[in-house]
VEXZA-123078 format. One record per residue: x, y, z of N, C-alpha, C, O, CB in turn. Coordinates in steps of 0.001 Angstrom, whole numbers, plus 524288, in hexadecimal, padded with zeros to 5 digits. Glycine has a CB too. Example, Ala and Ser with C-alpha at 12.3 -4.5 7.8 and 13.67 -1.06 7.14 Angstrom:
<sites>
833867E9C681E788300C7EE6C81E78833907F31C81E788379C7F3098211182C2C7EE8782356
832327F73681BA8835667FBDC81BE4832648001E81EBE834618047281F67837047FDAA8165D
</sites>
This chain:
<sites>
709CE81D01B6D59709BC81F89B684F705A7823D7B6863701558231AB6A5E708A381B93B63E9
70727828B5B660A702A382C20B66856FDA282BACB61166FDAD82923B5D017058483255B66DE
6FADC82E44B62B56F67C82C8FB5FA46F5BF831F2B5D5E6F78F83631B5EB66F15A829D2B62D5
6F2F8830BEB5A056F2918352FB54916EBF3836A4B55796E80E8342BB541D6F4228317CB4CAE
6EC6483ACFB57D66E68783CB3B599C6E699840E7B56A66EAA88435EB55E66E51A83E12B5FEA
6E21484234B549E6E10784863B51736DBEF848C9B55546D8ED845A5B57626DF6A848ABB48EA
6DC9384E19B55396D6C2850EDB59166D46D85163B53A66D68585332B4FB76D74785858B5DA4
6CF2284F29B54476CB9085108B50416C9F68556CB4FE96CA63858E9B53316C7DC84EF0B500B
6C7D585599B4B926C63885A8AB48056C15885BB5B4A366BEBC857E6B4B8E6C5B485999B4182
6BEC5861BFB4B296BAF4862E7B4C5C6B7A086685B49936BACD86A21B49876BBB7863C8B5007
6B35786888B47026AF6886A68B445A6ABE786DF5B48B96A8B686C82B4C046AC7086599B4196
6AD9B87286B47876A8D487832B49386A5AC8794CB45A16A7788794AB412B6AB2387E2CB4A3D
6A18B87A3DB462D69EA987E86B40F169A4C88185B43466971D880BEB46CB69B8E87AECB3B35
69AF9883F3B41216997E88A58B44CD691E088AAFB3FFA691C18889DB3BA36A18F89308B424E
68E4E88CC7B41AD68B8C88E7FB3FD568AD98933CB3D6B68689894D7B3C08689AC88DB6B41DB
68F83895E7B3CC36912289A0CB3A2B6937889670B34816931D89959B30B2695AF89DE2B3E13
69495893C1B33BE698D888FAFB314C69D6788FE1B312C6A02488E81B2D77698A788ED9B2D15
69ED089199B352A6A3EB88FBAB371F6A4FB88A4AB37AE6A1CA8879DB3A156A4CF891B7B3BC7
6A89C88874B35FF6AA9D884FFB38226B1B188381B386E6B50F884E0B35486A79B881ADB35FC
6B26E87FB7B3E346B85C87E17B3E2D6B8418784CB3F4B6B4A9875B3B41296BC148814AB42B4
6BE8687653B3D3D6BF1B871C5B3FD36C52F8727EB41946C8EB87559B40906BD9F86C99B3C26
6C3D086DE8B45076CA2086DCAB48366C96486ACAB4C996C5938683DB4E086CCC2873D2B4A7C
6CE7E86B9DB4EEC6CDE386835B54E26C9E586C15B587C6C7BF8703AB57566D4FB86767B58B4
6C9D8868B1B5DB46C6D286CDFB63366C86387125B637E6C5C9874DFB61EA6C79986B85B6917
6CC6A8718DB654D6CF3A876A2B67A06CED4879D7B63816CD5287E33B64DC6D54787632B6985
6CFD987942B5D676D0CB87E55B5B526CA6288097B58D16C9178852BB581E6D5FF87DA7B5652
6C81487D1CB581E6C17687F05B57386BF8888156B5B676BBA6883E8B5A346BD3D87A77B562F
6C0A488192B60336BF2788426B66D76BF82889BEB64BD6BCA588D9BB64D26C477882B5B6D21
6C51188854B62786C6AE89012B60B76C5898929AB5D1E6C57189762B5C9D6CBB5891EEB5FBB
6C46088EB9B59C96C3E989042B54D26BDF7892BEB56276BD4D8977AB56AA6C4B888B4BB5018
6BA2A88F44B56986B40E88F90B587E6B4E989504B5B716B55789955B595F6B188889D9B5CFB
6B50C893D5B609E6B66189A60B621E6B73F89DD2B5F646B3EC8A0E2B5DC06BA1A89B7FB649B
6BB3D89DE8B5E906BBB28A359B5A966B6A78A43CB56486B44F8A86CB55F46C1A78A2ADB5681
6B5B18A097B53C66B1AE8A0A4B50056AC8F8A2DCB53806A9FC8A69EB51F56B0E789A85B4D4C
6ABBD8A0DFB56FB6A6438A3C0B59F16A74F8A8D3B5C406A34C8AB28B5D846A3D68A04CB5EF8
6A9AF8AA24B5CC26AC148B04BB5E0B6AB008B38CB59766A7CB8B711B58CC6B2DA8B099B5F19
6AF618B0FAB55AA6AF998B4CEB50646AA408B727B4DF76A8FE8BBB0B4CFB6B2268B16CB4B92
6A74D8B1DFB4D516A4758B010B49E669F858B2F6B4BB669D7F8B6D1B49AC6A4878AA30B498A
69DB98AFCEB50BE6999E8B16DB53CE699088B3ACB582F695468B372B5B2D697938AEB7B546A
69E528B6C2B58B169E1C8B933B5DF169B418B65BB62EF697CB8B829B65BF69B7E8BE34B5D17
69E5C8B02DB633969AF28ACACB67016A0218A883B68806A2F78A555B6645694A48A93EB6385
69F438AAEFB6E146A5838A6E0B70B96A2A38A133B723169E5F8A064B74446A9448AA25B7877
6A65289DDCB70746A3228984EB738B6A8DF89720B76696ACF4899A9B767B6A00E891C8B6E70
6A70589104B79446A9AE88F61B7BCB6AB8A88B50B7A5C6A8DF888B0B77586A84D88F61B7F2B
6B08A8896AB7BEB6B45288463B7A526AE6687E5CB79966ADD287BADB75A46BA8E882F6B81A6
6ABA987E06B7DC66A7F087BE3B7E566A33E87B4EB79416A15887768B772D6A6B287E35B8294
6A27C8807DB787769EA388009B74BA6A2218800CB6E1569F6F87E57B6A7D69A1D88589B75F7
6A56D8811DB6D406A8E787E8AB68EC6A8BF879BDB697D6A5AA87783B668B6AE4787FDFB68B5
6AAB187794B6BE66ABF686F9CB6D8D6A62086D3BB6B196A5778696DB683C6AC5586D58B7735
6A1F38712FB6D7769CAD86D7DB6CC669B1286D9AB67516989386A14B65336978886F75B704E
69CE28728EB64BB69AF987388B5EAC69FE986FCDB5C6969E8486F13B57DD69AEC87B35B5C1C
6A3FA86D8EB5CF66A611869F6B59A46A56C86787B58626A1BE865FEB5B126A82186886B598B
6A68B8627BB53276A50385EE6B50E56AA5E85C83B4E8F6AEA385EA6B4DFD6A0CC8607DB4D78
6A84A85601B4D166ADB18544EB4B7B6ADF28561AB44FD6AA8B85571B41A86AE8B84D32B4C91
6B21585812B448D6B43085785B3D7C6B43085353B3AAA6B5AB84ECDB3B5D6B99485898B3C4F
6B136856D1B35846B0C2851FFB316B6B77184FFFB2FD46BAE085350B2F436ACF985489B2B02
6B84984B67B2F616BBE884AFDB2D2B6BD6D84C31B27A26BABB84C51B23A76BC678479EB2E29
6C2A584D16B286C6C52485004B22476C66F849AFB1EEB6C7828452DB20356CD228550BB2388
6C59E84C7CB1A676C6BA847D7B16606CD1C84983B144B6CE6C84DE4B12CE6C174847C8B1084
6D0C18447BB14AB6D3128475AB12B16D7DB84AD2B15C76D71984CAAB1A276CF7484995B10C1
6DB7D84B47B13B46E20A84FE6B153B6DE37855E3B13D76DE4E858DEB179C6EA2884ECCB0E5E
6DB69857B0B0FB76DB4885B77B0FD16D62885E25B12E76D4BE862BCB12A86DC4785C2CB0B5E
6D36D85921B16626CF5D85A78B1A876C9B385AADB160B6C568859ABB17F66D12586157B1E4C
6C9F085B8BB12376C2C985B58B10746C035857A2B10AD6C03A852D4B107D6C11A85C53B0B71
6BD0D85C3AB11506B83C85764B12E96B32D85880B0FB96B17385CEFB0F0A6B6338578AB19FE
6B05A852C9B0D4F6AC7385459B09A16A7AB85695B0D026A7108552BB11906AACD84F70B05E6
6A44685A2CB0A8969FF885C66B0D3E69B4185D14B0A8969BAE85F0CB062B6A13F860EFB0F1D
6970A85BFBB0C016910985CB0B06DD69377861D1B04326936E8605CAFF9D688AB85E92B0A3C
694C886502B04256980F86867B005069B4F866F7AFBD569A32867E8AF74069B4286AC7B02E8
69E8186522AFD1C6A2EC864F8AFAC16A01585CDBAF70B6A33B85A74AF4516A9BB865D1B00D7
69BCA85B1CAF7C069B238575CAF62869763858F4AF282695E18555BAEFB369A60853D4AF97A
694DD85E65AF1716914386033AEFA8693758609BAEA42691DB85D9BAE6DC68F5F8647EAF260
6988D865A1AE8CF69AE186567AE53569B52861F7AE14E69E5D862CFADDAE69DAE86602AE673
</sites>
């Protein structure tokens, strides 16, 4: 029987405040491009992988998620 695997979710955030989430592969590109655009600064597949982190999980079908922000209100 096959098994029901999801690739987890992954968290960039840039000190510019950028930030993405997504799987590996598409934050590699995404990141790239962003250090090019952004900061005229190429990195490598390598140094993306190391700045990743796991994603907070989404609450929820429509993905929100509470944040000291949004608890402030």
């Amino acid at each position: 029987m096959g098994q029901n695997t999801t690739t987890p979710e992954l968290l960039v955030r840039c000190g510019c405040g950028f930030e993405a989430q997504g799987i590996e592969e598409a934050l590699i590109l995404i990141v790239e491009e962003h250090a090019i655009e952004a900061h005229n600064v190429q990195v490598t597949d390598e140094q993306v992988l190391a700045s990743l982190s796991p994603a907070p999980p989404s609450l929820g079908e429509a993905g929100i998620r509470e944040t000291a922000t949004s608890r402030m209100r």
